[in-house]
C-alpha positions as CSV (number, residue, x, y, z in Angstrom):
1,X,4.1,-43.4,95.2
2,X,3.6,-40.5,92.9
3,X,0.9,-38.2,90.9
4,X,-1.3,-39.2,87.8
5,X,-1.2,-37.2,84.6
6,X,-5.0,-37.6,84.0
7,X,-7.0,-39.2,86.5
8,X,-10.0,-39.7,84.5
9,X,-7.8,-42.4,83.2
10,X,-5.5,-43.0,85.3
11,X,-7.6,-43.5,88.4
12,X,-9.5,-46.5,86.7
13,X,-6.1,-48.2,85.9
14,X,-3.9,-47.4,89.1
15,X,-3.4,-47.2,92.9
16,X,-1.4,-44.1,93.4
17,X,0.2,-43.5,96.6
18,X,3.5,-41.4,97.7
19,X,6.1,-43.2,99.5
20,X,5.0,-41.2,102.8
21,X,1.6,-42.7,102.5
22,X,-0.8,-40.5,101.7
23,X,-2.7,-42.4,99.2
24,X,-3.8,-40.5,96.3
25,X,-6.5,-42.9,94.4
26,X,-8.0,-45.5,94.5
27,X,-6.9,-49.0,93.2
28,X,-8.0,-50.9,90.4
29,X,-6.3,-52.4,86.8
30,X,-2.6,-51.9,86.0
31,X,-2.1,-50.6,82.2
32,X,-1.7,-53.6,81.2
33,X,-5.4,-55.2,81.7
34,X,-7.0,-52.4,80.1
35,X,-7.2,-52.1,75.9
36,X,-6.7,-50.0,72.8
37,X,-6.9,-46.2,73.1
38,X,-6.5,-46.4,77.4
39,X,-4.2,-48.2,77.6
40,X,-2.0,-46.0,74.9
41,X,-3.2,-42.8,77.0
42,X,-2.1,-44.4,80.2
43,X,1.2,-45.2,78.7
44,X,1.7,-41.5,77.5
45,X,1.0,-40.5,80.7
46,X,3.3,-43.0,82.4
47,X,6.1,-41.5,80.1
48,X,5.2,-38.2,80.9
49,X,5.5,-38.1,84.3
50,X,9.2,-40.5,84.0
51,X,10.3,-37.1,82.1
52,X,9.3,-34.7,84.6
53,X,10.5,-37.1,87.6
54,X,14.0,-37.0,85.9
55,X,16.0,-34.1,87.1
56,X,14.4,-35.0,91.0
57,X,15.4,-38.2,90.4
58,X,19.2,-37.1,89.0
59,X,19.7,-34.5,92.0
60,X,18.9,-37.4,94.5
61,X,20.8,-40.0,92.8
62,X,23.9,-38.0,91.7
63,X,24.5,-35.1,93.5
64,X,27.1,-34.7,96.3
65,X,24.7,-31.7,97.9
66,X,22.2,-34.2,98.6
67,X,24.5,-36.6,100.5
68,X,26.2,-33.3,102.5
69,X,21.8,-32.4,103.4
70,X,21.7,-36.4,104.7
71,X,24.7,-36.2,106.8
72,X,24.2,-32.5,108.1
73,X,20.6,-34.2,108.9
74,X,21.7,-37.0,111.0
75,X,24.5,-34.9,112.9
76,X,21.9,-32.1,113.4
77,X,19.8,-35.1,115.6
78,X,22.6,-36.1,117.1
79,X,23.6,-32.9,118.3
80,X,19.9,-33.2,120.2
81,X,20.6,-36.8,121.3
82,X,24.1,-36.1,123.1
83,X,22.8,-33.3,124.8
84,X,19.5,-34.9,125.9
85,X,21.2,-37.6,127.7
86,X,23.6,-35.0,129.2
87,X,20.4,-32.7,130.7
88,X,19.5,-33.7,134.2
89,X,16.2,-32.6,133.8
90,X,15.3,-35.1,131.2
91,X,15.8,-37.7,133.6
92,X,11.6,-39.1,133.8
93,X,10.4,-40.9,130.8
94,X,13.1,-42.8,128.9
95,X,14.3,-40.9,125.8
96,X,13.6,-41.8,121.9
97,X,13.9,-40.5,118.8
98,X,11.2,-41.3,116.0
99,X,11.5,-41.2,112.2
100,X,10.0,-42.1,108.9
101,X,11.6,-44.8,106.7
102,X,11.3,-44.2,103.3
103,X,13.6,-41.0,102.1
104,X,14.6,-40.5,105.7
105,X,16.7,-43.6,106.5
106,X,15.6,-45.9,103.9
107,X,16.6,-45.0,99.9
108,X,14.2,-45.8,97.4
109,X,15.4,-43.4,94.2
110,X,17.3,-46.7,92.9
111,X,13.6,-48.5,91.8
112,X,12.1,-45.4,91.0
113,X,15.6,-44.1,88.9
114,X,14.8,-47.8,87.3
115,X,11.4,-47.4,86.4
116,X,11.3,-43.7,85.3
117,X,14.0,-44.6,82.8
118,X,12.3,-47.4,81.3
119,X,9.3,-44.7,80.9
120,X,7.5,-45.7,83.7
121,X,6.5,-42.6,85.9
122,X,3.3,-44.4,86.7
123,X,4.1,-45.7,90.7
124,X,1.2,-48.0,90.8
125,X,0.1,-50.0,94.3
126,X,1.5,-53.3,92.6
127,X,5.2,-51.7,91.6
128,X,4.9,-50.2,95.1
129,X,4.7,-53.8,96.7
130,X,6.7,-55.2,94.9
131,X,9.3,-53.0,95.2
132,X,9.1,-53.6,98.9
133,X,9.1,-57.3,98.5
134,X,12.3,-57.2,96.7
135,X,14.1,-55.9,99.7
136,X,16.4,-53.9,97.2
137,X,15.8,-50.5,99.1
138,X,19.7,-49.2,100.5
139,X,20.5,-47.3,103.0
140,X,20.5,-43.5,102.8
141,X,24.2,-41.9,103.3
142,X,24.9,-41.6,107.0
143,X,21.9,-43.7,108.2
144,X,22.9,-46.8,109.3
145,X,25.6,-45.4,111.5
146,X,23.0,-42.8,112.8
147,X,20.8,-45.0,114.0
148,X,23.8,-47.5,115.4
149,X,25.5,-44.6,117.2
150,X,21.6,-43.7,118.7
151,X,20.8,-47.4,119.6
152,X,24.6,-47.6,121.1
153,X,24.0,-44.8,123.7
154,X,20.7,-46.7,124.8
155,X,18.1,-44.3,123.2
156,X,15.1,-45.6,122.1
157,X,14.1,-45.1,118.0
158,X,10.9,-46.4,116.4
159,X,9.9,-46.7,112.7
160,X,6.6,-44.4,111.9
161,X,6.2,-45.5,108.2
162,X,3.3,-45.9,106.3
163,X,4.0,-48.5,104.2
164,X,0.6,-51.2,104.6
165,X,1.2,-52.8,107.6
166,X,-0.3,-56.6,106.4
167,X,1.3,-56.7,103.0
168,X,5.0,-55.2,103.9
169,X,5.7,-56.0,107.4
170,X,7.4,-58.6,107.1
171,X,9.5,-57.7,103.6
172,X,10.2,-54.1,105.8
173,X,11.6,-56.1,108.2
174,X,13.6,-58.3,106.1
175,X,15.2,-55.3,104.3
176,X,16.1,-53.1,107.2
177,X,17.7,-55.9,109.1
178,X,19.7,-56.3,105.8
179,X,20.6,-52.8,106.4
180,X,21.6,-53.2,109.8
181,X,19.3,-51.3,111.4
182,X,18.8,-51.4,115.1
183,X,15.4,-51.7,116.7
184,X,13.6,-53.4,114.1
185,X,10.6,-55.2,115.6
186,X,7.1,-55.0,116.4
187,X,7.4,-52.5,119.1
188,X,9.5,-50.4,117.3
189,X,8.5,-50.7,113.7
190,X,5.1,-48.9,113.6
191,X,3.8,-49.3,109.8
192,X,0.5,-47.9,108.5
193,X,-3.0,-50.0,109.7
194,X,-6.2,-47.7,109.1
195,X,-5.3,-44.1,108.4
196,X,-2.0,-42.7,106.8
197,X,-2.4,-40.0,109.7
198,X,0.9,-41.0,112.1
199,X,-0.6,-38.7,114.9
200,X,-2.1,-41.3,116.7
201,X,1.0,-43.6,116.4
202,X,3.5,-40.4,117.8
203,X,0.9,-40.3,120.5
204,X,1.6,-44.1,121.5
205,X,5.1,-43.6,121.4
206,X,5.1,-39.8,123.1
207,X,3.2,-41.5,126.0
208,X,5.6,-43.8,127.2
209,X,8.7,-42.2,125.8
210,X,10.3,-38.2,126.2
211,X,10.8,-37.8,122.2
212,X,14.0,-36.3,121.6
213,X,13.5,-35.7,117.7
214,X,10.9,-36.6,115.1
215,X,12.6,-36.9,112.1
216,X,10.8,-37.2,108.6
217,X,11.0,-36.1,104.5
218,X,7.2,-34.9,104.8
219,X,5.8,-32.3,107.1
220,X,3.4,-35.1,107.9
221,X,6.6,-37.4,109.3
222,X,6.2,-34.7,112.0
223,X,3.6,-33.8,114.5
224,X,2.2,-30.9,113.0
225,X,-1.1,-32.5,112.1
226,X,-0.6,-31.7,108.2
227,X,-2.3,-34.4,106.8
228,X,-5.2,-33.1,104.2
229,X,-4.3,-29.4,104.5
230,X,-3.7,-27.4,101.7
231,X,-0.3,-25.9,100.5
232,X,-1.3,-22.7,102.0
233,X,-2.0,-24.1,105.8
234,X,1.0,-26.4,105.3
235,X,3.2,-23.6,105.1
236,X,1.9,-21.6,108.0
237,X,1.8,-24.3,109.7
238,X,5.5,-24.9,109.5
239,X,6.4,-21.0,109.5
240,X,4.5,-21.2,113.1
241,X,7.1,-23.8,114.2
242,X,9.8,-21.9,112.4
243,X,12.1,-22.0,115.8
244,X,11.9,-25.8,116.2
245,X,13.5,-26.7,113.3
246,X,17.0,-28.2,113.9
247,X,16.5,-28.5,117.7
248,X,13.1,-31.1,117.6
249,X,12.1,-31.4,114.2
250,X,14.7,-32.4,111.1
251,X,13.7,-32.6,107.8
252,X,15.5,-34.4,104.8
253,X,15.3,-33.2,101.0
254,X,13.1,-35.0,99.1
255,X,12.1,-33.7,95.1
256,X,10.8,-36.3,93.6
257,X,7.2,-36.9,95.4
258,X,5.4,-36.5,99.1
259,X,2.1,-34.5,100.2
260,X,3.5,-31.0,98.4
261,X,2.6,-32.2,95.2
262,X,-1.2,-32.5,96.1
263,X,-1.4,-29.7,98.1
264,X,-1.0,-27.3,95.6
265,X,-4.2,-27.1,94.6
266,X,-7.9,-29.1,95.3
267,X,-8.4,-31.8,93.2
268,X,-4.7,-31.8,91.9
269,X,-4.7,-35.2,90.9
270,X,-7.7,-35.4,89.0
271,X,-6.7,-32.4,86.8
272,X,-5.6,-32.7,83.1
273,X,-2.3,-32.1,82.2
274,X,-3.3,-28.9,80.7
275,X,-5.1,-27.6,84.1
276,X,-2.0,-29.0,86.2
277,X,0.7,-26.7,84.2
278,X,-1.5,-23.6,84.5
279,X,-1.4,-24.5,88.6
280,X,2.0,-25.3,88.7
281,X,3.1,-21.9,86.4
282,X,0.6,-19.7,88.7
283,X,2.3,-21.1,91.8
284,X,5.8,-20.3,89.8
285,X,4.9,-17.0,89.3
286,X,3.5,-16.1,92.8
287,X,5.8,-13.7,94.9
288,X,5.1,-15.9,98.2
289,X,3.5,-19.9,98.6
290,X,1.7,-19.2,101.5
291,X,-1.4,-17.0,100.0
């Protein structure tokens, strides 16, 4: 779900992956299978990284400007909703709105807040699922009467997550009925198979379905065909669909982790702490993030 410290470690003790899916190494042992002088370096690491993830964590958890971003979020789409169904000339394929889960109706910061203050910044595949398995993830503020108030007015909205589709189906299911969220089965809820690329699932959907708004945390949550580009192309990317934000595309805060943090430079996550803080202070210093 996050970023390594030290990958030449790291990466032969844990399965990092962010939240939105893009996975970021490969799996293998958790800390605890690996001895002596690793396992202490992992543990540094871990701790490390719960210190950094603190004030991302704090802002999400705490402040009242991130609930005002989630609410202006959901009434910005539904400002595009109510005046979709009233245009007569969106009257061919029924309508739809599609979204990411996790930090975009779904709220995950409690588990993380947990582990990061235990000293755990370390979000390895196995924390991941069972975190997910719990079913302990809330709702984000405004969400679950967004989606009602959509599903209500008798527009479509499918789930574009990429959570593992054969491990978490089933516990994704469980916890977002729990939430009372509409819409939630197999047709609707589209979770991750073979790529963490969600182009070809908003193709499925924008084939059948006149897709009001895609709605998302991660410039990948929208179909911009981000995935693997750097943080360069990312932004140009979005700066080229400058006018479509707020009308088709509606993004929601998110700190603490997503594709950013590895597109800031190549090989991000495989870079010492050392050679990460010289990126991340040349990228502080630059007058403009986008060359």
């Amino acid at each position: 779900m996050f970023y390594s410290k030290k990958m030449t470690v790291v990466a032969a003790a844990c399965f990092i992956m962010s939240v939105s899916g893009t996975v970021l190494a490969a799996p293998a042992a958790s800390p605890e299978s690996v001895k002596g002088s690793q396992r202490t370096e992992i543990q540094a690491t871990q701790q490390e990284i719960a210190k950094e993830e603190m004030m991302s964590l704090l802002w999400m958890r705490s402040a009242a400007e991130y609930r005002a971003l989630c609410y202006q979020g959901y009434n910005t789409a539904m400002a595009q909703v109510d005046t979709a169904l009233a245009d007569p000339s969106r009257k061919g394929k029924p309508l739809a709105i599609v979204l990411d889960c996790d930090e975009t109706v779904v709220d995950n910061i409690g588990g993380m807040s947990e582990s990061a203050s235990a000293g755990n910044g370390l979000y390895t595949s196995a924390w991941w699922r069972d975190w997910i398995h719990e079913a302990r993830s809330g709702a984000m503020p405004g969400a679950a009467n967004f989606l009602n108030e959509v599903h209500r007015k008798g527009v479509s909205i499918f789930y574009v997550s990429n959570r593992f589709a054969h491990i978490n189906y089933a516990a994704t299911v469980k916890n977002l009925k729990e939430l009372n969220f509409p819409s939630v089965d197999k047709e609707h809820l589209l979770l991750m198979t073979n790529t963490t690329d969600k182009q070809p699932r908003f193709d499925s959907v924008a084939a059948k379905y006149d897709v009001i708004v895609y709605m998302g945390d991660n410039a990948g949550d929208l179909p911009l065909h981000t995935d693997g580009t750097s943080m360069v192309q990312r932004n140009r990317i979005i700066d080229e669909h400058q006018a479509d934000f707020g009308i088709k595309y509606i993004v929601f805060p998110n700190p603490a982790y997503g594709s950013w943090v590895g597109a800031m430079a190549k090989g991000y996550f495989s870079l010492t702490p050392q050679e990460r803080e010289q990126v991340n202070r040349s990228i502080l210093l630059k007058k403009t993030t986008i060359n």
